[in-house]
N, C-alpha and C positions, 0 to 999 in steps of 0.2 A: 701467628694465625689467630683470628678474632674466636674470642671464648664460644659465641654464639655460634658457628659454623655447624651445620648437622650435615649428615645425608641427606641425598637427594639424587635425580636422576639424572644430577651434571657432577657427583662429587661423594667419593666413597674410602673408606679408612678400610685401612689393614695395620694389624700389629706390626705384621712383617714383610718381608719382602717374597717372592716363589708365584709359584704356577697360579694359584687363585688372584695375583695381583695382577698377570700377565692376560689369564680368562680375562680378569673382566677387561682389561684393554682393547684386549682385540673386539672383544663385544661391543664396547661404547666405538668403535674403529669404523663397525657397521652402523653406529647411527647419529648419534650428534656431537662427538667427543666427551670425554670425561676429564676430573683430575683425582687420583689415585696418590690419598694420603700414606705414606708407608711409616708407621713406626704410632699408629696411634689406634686407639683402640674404639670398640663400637660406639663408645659414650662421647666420643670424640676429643678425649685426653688424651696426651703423650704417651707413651709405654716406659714406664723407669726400666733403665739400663740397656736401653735399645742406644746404637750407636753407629756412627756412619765415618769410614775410615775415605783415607785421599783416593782410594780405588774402587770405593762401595758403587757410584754413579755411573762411572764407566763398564763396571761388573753389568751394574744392572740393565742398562741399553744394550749390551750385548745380546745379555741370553734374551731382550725383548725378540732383535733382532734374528737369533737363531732358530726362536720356538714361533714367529708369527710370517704367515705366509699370504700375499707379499710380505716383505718385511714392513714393519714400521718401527720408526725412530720415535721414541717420547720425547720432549721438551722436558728438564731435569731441574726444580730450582731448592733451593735447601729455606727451610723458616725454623725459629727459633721458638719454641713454647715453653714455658716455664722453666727455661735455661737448657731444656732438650730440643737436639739436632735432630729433626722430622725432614722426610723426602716426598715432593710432590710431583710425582708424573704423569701426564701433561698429554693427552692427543685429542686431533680433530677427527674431525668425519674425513675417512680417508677416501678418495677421490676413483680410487679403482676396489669393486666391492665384489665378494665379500671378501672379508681378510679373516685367515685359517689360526686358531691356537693349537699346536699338535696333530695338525689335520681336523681338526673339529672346528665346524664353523657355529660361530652364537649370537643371540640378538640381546639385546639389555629390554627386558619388558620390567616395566616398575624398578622396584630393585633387585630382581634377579637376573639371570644368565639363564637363556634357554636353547635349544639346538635348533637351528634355520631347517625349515625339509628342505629336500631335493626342489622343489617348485621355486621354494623360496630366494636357493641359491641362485639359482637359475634366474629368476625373475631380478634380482637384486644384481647379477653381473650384467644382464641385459640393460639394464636402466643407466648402469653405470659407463655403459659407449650410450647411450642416449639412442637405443633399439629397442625392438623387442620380439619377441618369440614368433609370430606370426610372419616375419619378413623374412627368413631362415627358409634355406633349399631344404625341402623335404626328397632325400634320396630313393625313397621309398615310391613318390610316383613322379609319370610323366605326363605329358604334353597330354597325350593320348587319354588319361583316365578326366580329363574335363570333360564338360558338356560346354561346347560353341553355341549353340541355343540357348544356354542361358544366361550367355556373355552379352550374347545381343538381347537377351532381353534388359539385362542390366543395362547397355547403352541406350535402349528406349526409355526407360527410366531418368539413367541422365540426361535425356534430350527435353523432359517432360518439360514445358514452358520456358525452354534457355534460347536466347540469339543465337548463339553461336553453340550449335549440333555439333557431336559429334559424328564424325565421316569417318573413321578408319575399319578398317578390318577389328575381328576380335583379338586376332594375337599380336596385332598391333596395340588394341588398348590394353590386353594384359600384363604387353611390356613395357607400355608408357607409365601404366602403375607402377609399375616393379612386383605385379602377381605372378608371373614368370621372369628369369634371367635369361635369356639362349632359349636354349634346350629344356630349361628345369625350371621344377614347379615351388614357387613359395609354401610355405604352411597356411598363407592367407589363401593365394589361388587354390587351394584344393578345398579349404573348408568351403568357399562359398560358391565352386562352381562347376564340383564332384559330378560324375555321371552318377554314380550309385551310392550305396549308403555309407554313410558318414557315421561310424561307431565313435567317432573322438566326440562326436559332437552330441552324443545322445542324449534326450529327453524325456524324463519319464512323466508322464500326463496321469493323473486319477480324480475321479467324481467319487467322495466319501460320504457316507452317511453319517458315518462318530468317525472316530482316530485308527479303529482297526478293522472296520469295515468299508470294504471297496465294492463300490456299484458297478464303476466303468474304468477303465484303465487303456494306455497306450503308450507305447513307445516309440517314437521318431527317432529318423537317424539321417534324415536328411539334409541337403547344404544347405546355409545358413539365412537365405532371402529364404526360403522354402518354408523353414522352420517360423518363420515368423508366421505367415499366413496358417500353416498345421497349429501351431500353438492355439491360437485364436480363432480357427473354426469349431476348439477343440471345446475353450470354455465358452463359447455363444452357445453351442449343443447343449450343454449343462448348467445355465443358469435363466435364470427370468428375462420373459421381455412382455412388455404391456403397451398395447395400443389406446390413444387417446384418442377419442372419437370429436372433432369441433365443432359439426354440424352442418359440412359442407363434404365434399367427396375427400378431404384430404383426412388423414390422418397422422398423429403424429409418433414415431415410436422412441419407447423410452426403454432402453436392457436395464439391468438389475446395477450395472454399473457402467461406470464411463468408460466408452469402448477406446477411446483417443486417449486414454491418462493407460489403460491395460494396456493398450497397443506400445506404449513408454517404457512400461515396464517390463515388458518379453523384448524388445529391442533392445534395454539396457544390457539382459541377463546374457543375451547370446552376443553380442559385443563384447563385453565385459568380461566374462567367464574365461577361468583360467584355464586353459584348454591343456597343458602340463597337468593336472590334475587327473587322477585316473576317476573319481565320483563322477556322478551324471547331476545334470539340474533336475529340478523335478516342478510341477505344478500340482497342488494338491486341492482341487475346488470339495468347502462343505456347503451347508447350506447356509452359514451367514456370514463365511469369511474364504478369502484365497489364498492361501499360501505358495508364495515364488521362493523357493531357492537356490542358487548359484554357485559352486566351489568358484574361490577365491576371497578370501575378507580382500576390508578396503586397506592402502597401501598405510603404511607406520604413521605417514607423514599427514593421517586426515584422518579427523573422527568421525562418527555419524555426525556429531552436533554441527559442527561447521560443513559437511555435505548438505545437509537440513539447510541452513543459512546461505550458504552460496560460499563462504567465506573460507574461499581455499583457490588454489592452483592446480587445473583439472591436469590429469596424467592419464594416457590409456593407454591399461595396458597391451591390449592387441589395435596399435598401429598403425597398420595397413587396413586391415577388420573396419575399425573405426573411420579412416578414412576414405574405405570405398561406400562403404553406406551411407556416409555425409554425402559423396557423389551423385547416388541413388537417390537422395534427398528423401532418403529415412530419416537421418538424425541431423538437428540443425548443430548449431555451434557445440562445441562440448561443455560438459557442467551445467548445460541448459534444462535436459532432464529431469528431475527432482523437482526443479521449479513447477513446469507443467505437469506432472502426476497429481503435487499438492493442491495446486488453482484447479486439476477435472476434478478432484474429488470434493474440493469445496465449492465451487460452482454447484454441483452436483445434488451438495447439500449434503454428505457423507463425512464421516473421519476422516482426518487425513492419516493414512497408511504408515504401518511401523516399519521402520526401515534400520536394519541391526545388522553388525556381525553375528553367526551364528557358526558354532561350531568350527568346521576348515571353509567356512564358505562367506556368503551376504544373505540374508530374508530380507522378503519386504511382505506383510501382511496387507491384504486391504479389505475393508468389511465391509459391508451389504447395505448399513443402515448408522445413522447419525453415533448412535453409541456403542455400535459393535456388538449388539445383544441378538441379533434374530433378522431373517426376512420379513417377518412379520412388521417391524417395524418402520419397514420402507415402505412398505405396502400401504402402511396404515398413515405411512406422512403425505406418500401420494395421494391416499385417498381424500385426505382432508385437504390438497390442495387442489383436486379437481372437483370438490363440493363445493369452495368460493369460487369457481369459475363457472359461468352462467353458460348452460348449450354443451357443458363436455361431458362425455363417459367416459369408462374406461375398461379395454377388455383384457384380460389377465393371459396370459400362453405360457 
């Protein structure tokens, strides 16, 4: 084994052999495989008088086997260090997820071992048939708690500028989705085309003046096309909009922020959002900035930086969700997003928006004005760019 070999988040030493070498197995099981030095110590030395007998390797695949559910088998190979006999075992990313140590499921974050929620597990076996939570029969309702009116108003939607209309009935297009099976209703058909309110889906809306004072507040609970427009009549109500007057009858109007890049971003959150999650989203508008939040972080396998970049392999997690409103011709391709929130806001002449893990969820911040300091500051860039323009006012609302 090369002297130089340290830790890292493909490769981890133990003195000895037991339960914590078997954790972290199963852990790196759930995410990109490891190799799990036995018989060497944190500094990355051999252990004097550590020693590995004709039955030690096959001992030890055993109890891998016994104590990891599914089982997995580790790859076993022996190296030699400073004339001591060290054990290296050996897995990949295992292929049906998650995989249990003692009933306890764990993820490898940096170098530690941390416990998957319930959301987690759940999300992590779904991905693993290549599903996800939203295409699942909810037993809970039928046929009967949809609204057909708003089925068809969704195939108005899809018919908006296409050749070829859609002609069927509605419980014909909800089972050509696959938003109903038969008789029964998906977790996608009921979120977005519930007759009444939709408590999984809740949103909590407020107009803040500081951090613990509320002007105006609301909660929505409605299906998920619905929410879009409530969202957004929610924050035009409470933010700036200003008329540029040209000098002929038209007018031109500018809101405090880009209505097309917001419209991006409340579509992401409610696509997005991890509806297994028992939190709510929330919109929190102050006066120089808006706070989006969403239960669910982004998946293991992608950071901010490269969602910022483009430079990843889009996954979504609600499936169907996301599919049916690409139909709607709400959301174009996927992973396209991001792109266009950053080009309204810089068109715009604005920040481009903070986009973060936070907490059990995602934030996406967007400010008011070029440096994130104030309305005032918008106010006063506009102003000065309708004083080089010759014949324009401008009326403030």
């Amino acid at each position: 084994m090369p002297a130089a070999l340290k830790e890292n988040e493909h490769t981890e030493f133990k003195s000895g052999f037991g339960d914590a070498a078997i954790e972290t197995l199963s852990a790196f099981a759930n995410a990109k495989g490891v190799k799990v030095y036995i018989g060497v110590n944190d500094r990355g030395r051999p252990v004097k008088g550590f020693t590995i007998g004709e039955e030690t390797f096959q001992k030890w695949i055993n109890e891998v086997k016994v104590k990891t559910q599914p089982s997995i088998i580790p790859d076993v190979d022996l190296v030699v260090m400073d004339g001591i006999k060290v054990g290296v075992l050996s897995v990949k990313e295992f292929p049906v997820k998650p995989v249990a140590f003692k009933g306890r499921y764990l993820k490898r974050v940096n170098n530690a071992n941390h416990r998957l929620s319930l959301s987690e597990i759940a999300e992590m076996h779904l991905r693993s048939f290549n599903t996800s939570w939203d295409s699942y029969i909810n037993p809970e309702r039928s046929i009967g708690t949809l609204s057909l009116n708003k089925v068809n108003r969704f195939i108005a939607d899809c018919n908006k500028g296409r050749q070829y209309l859609i002609t069927d009935d509605p419980l014909t297009v909800l089972n050509k989705y696959e938003l109903i099976k038969g008789t029964q209703v998906t977790n996608a058909g009921f979120l977005m085309f519930a007759q009444g309110d939709v408590f999984q889906a809740a949103i909590e809306l407020g107009r803040f003046s500081t951090p613990t004072s509320i002007k105006d507040g609301l909660t929505i609970r409605a299906d998920l096309f619905s929410e879009v427009d409530n969202v957004l009549d929610f924050i035009r109500k409470h933010i700036n909009k200003s008329y540029i007057i040209a000098g002929d009858p038209r007018r031109e109007e500018r809101w405090q922020y880009p209505m097309d890049a917001l419209r991006e971003i409340v579509i992401n959150m409610i696509v997005h959002r991890d509806y297994m999650d028992p939190g709510d989203s929330s919109v929190k508008i102050y006066d120089d900035f808006i706070e989006f939040f969403n239960p669910g972080r982004l998946p293991d396998n992608i950071t901010v930086e490269q969602l910022l970049s483009g430079d990843y392999s889009s996954w979504a997690r609600n499936k169907k969700i996301a599919a049916t409103f690409k139909e709607a011709q709400l959301m174009e391709k996927y992973g396209s997003g991001i792109k266009k929130i950053k080009d309204g806001f810089v068109s715009y002449g604005l920040k481009t928006p903070v986009f973060e893990n936070f907490q059990h969820g995602f934030r996406v911040i967007a400010y008011a004005t070029p440096g994130g300091g104030g309305v005032s500051g918008g106010v006063n860039d506009l102003l000065d760019l309708i004083g080089k323009t010759p014949g324009k006012k401008c009326h403030f609302l």
